[in-house]
C-alpha positions as CSV (number, residue, x, y, z in Angstrom):
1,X,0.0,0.0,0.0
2,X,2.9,2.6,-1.6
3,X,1.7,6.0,-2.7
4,X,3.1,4.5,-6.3
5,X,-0.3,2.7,-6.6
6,X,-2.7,4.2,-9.6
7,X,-5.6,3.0,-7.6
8,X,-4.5,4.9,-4.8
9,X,-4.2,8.2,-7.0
10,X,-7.5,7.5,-9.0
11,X,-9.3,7.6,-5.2
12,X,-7.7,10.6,-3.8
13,X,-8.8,12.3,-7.2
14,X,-12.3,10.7,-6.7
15,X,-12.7,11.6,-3.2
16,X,-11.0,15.7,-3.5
17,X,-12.8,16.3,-6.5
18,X,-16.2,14.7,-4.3
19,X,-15.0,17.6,-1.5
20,X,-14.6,20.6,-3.4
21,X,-16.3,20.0,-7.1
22,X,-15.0,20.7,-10.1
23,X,-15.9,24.5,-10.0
24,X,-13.8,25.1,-7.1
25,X,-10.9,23.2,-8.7
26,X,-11.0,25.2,-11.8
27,X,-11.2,28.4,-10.1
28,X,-7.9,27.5,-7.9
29,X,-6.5,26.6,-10.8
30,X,-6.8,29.7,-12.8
31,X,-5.8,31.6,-9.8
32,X,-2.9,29.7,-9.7
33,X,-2.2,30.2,-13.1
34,X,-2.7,33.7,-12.6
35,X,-0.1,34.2,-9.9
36,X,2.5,32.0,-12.0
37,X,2.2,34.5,-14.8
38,X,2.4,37.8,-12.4
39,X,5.5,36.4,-10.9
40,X,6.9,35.8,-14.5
41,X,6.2,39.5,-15.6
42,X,7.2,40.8,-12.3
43,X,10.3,39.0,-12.9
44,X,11.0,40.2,-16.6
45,X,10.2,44.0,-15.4
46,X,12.8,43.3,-12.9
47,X,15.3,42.0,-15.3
48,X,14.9,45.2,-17.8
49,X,15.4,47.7,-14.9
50,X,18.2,45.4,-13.6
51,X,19.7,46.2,-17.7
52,X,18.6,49.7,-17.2
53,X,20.2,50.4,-14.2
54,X,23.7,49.5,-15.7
55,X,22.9,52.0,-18.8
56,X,22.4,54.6,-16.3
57,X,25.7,53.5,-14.6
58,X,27.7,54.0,-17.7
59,X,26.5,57.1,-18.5
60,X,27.5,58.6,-15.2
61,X,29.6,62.0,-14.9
62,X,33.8,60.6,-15.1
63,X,35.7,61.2,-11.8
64,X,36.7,64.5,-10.9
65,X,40.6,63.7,-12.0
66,X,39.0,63.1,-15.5
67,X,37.8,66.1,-15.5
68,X,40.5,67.9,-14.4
69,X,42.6,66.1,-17.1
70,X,40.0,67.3,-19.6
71,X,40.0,70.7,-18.5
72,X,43.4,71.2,-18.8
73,X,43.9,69.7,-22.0
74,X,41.2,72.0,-23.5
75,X,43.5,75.3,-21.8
76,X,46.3,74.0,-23.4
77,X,45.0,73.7,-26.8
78,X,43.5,77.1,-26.4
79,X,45.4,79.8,-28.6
């Protein structure tokens, strides 16, 4: 008496499906399916700010001795 037994499976199915009907079942099972695909989107909105966060990062301002650098440059090329 394993839970490997079909029989066994075929009368837990009989008897939950006897408990909560078929209505119930479906409507868990579309909320269910609901959540599944919110947590996917949530996860692939979090995934393209995660890609937009490092686009920000590389078009930070350079370090100050970059600028300085720059500046100076640009006073020595200045006639």
């Amino acid at each position: 008496m394993g839970f490997d037994s079909i029989w066994h499976w075929l009368i837990v199915l009989v008897i939950v499906l006897l408990i909560f009907g078929t209505g119930k079942l479906r409507n868990a099972g579309s909320d269910i399916g609901a959540a599944i695909r919110n947590f996917k989107k949530g996860m692939h909105e979090g995934d393209e700010d995660a890609k937009a966060g490092t686009v920000e990062q590389l078009k930070a301002d350079p370090p100050a001795d970059a600028a300085a650098k720059s500046a100076s440059e640009s006073r020595d090329r200045a006639p």
